[in-house]
C-alpha positions in Angstrom: 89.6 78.2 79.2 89.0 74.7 80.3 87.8 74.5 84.5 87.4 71.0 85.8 85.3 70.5 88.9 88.7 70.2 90.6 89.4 74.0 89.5 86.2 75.0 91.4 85.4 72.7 93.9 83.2 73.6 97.4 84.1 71.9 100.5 81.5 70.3 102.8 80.9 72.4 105.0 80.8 75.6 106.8 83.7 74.2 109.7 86.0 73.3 106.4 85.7 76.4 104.9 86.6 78.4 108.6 89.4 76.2 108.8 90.7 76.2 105.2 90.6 80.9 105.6 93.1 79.8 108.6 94.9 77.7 106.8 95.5 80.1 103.9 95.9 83.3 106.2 98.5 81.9 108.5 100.3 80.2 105.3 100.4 83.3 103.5 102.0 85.3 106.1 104.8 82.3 106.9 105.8 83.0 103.3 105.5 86.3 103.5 108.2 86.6 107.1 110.3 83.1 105.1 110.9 85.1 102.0 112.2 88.4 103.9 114.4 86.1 106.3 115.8 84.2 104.0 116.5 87.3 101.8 115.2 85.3 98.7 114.6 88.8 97.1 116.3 91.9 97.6 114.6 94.5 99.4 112.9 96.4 97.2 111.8 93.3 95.4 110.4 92.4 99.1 108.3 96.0 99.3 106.6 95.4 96.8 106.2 91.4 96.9 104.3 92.6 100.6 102.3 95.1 99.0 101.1 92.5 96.3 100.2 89.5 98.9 98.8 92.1 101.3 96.0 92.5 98.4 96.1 88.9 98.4 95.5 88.3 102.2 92.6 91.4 102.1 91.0 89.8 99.5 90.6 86.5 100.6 89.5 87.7 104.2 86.8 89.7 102.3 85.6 86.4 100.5 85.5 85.1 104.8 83.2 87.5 105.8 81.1 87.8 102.2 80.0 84.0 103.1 80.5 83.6 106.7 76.5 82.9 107.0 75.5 82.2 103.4 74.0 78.9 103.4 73.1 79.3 99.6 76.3 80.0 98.4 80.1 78.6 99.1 83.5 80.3 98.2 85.1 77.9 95.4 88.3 76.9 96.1 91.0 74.7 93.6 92.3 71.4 94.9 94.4 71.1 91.8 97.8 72.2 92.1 96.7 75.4 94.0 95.4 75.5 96.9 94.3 78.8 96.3 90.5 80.5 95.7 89.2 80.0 92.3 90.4 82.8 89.8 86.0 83.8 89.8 86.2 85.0 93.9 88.4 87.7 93.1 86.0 89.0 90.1 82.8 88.2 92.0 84.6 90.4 94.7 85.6 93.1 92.3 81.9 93.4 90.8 79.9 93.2 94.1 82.2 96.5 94.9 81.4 97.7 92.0 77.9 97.7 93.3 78.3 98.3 96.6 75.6 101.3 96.9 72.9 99.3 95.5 73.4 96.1 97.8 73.6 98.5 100.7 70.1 100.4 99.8 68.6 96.6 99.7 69.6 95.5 103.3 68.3 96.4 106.4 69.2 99.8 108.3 72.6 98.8 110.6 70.9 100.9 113.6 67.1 98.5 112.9 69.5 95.6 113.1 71.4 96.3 116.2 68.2 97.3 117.9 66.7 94.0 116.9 69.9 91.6 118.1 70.1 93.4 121.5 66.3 92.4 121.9 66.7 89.3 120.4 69.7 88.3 122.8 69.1 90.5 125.9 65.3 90.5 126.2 64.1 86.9 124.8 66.8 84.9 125.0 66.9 83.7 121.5 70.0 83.1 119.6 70.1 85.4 116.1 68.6 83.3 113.1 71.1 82.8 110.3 70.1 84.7 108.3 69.8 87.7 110.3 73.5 86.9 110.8 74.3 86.9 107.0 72.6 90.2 106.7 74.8 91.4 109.0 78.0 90.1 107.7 76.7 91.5 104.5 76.7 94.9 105.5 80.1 94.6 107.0 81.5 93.0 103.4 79.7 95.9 101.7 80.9 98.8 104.2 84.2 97.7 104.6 85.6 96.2 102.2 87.0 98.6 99.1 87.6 97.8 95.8 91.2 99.2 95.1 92.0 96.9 97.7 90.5 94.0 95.7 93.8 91.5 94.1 92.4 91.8 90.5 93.0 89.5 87.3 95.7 92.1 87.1 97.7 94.4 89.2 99.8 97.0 87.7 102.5 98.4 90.0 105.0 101.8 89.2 107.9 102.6 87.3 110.8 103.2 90.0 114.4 104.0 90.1 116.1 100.5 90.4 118.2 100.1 93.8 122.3 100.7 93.4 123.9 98.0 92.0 120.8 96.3 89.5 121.5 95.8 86.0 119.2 98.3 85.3 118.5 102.1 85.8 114.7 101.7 86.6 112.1 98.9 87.6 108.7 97.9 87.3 106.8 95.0 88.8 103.3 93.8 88.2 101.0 91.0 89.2 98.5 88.5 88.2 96.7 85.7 88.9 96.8 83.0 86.2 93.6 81.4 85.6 94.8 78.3 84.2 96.6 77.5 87.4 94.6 79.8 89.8 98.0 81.1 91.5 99.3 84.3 92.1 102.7 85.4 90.8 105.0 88.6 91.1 106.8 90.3 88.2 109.9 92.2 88.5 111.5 93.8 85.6 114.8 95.5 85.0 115.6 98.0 82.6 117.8 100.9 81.2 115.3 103.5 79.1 116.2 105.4 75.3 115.9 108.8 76.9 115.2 111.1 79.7 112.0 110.0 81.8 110.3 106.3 81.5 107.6 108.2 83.0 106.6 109.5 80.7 105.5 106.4 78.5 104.2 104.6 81.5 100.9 103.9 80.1 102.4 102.5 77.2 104.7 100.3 79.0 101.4 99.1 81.5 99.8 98.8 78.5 102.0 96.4 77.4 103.0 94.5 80.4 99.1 93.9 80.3 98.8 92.3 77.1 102.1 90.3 77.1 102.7 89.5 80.5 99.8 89.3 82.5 100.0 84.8 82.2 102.0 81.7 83.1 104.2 81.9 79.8 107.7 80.6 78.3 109.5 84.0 80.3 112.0 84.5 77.5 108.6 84.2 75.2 107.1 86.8 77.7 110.6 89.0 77.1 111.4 89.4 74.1 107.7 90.5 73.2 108.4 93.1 75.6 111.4 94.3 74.0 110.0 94.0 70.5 106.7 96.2 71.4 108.8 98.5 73.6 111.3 100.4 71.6 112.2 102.7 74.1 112.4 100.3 76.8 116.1 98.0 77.0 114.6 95.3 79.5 117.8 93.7 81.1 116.3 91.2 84.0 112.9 90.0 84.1 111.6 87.6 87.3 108.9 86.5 87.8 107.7 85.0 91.0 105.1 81.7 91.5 103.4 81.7 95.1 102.4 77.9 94.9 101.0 75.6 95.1 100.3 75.5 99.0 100.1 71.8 100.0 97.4 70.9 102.1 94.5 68.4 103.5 92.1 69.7 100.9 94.5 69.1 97.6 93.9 66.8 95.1 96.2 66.9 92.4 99.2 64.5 91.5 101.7 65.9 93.0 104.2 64.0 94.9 104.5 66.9 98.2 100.7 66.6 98.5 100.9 63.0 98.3 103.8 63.2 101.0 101.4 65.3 102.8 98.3 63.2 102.7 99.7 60.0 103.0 101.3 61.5 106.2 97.8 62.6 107.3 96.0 59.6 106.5 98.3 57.3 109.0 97.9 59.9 111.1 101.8 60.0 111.1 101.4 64.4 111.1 98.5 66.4 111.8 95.4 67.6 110.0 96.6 71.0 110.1 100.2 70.3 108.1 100.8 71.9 105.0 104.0 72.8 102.4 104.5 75.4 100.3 105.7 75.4 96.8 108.0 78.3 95.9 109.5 79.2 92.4 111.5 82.0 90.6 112.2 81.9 86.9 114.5 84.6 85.8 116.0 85.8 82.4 118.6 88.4 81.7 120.1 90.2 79.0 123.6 89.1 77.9 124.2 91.6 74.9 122.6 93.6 72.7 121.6 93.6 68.7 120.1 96.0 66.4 117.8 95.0 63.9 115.6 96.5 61.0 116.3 99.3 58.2 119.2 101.7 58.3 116.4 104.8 59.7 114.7 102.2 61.5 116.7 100.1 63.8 115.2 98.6 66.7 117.8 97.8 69.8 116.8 94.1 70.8 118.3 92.1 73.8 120.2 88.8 73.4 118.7 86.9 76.3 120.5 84.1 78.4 119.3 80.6 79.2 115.9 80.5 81.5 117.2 80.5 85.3 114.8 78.8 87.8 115.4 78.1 91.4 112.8 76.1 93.4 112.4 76.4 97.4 110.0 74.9 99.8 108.6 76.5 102.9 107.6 73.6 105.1 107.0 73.0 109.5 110.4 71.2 110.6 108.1 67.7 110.8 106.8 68.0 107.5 110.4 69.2 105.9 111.6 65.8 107.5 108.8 64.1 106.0 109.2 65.4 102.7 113.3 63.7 102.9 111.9 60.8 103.1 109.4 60.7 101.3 110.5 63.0 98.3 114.4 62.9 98.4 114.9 64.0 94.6 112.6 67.2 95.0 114.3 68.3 98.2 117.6 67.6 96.8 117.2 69.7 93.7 116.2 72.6 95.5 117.9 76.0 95.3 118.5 75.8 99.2 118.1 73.0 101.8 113.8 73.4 102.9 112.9 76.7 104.8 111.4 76.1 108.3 108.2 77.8 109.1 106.1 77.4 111.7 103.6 74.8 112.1 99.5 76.2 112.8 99.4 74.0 115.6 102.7 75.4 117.5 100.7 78.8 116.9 98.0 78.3 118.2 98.9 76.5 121.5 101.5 79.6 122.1 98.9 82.3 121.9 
């Protein structure tokens, strides 16, 4: 794997980085409320699409707090077609957990430390050094944060009975985040199952999804090694969901919305705070079946349709006119006219 310093790049400073955990939060969570209004998935595909981004939005606030006060280190964040935390946070995340007891026996007792603020404030005066403060949010990172919770390289979710009405009998979805892009995306798949229970394969099926699906590949690539490695399994709808790029002040990439974007905020024609969001389903589904192999050995494989992909963008109503403008062929080719979101600046002067 190739990372440019673009893939991993630290902003300047400690106000950037407060601002940029804003940024991502309150974009996250417009997606999030965009994607259930519009009814861009169906509503079991919009459970589950919460449940992944919810370890999403956990993780990154966990990656606030680890460096709130850490003037040594600074979360890495890619400016190339992302907007995004570098692929690394999550696993620095994930192993810190992993050794959450022996961090914890190295810091100072929380009771010593309250004792010695409340002196330090009430009785002299003083403001807390920083790196009393980083102790502190250290043993909140440490205490709090858990490491189930934590939105790992991959994220396996169950085997359910599809919703009335799918071309399916059952469903599975999974996530991952893809390093080469260092964006999240959401996997739903459809299917009818060669026998009684799917349950009772599971860990054969997650076994699979892991090793064939778990990157940013051709999708009918992706399904029909599914189908091949899964006899049992009769996959008839695979989707897969791409939460990106998010469109900011801090991108640099070739992209003609961030270009939009920070031309706009260059002649100070939008503010600092304006952002887009990128938004894109590729589907594939089954259109008939074939068998293939030896007369005692026939494998049931799926005859997959053409590659469907819609595109959407999630955009404030200044920035969505901006983007007409600016970028008439991209907003023209999208599956719907731009979705308005809110702007951060509306939120925060309404509060």
């Amino acid at each position: 794997m190739i990372v440019t310093p673009l893939d991993s790049a630290v902003l300047d400073s400690k106000e950037q980085y407060v601002f940029y955990h804003k940024m991502l939060d309150f974009t996250l969570k417009e997606l999030i409320t965009a994607v259930q209004a519009k009814q861009i998935l169906n509503q079991q595909e919009i459970l589950l699409f919460k449940q992944y981004t919810d370890l999403l939005l956990y993780s990154v606030e966990a990656m606030r707090v680890k460096y709130m006060y850490d003037d040594e280190e600074n979360m890495k964040v890619d400016l190339t077609d992302s907007g995004f935390p570098n692929y690394l946070e999550f696993r620095y995340l994930f192993n810190d957990l992993e050794l959450r007891e022996e961090f914890l026996s190295k810091l100072t007792n929380i009771d010593v430390l309250k004792d010695e603020f409340l002196d330090t404030l009430m009785r002299k005066k003083e403001p807390i050094t920083k790196r009393r403060l980083f102790q502190a949010a250290s043993i909140v990172y440490y205490t709090s944060a858990k490491k189930e919770y934590i939105f790992n390289r991959f994220v396996q979710g169950k085997i359910l009975d599809a919703p009335q009405g799918s071309p399916g009998e059952f469903m599975v979805s999974w996530s991952f985040y893809e390093v080469s892009h260092n964006r999240p995306f959401i996997c739903y798949m459809y299917f009818n199952y060669d026998g009684r229970d799917p349950l009772k394969d599971r860990e054969d099926i997650y076994y699979v999804l892991k090793t064939v699906a778990d990157r940013e590949l051709n999708i009918d690539t992706m399904a029909y090694a599914i189908d091949k490695r899964l006899p049992k399994v009769m996959p008839k709808l695979i989707k897969r969901v791409d939460l990106g790029p998010i469109h900011n002040v801090f991108a640099k990439d070739e992209n003609e919305v961030t270009h939009a974007i920070l031309d706009g905020i260059a002649k100070k024609n939008i503010p600092l705070e304006s952002y887009a969001i990128s938004f894109k389903i590729d589907e594939v589904s089954s259109k008939s079946e074939f068998k293939e192999g030896s007369f005692f050995s026939k494998q049931t494989f799926q005859r997959w349709a053409g590659l469907y992909r819609r595109r959407y963008v999630f955009a404030p109503h200044r920035i969505i006119q901006l983007l007409y403008n600016k970028t008439p062929e991209i907003m023209n080719k999208l599956e719907i006219p731009p979705v308005e979101v809110s702007s951060m600046q509306s939120s925060v002067s309404s509060k």
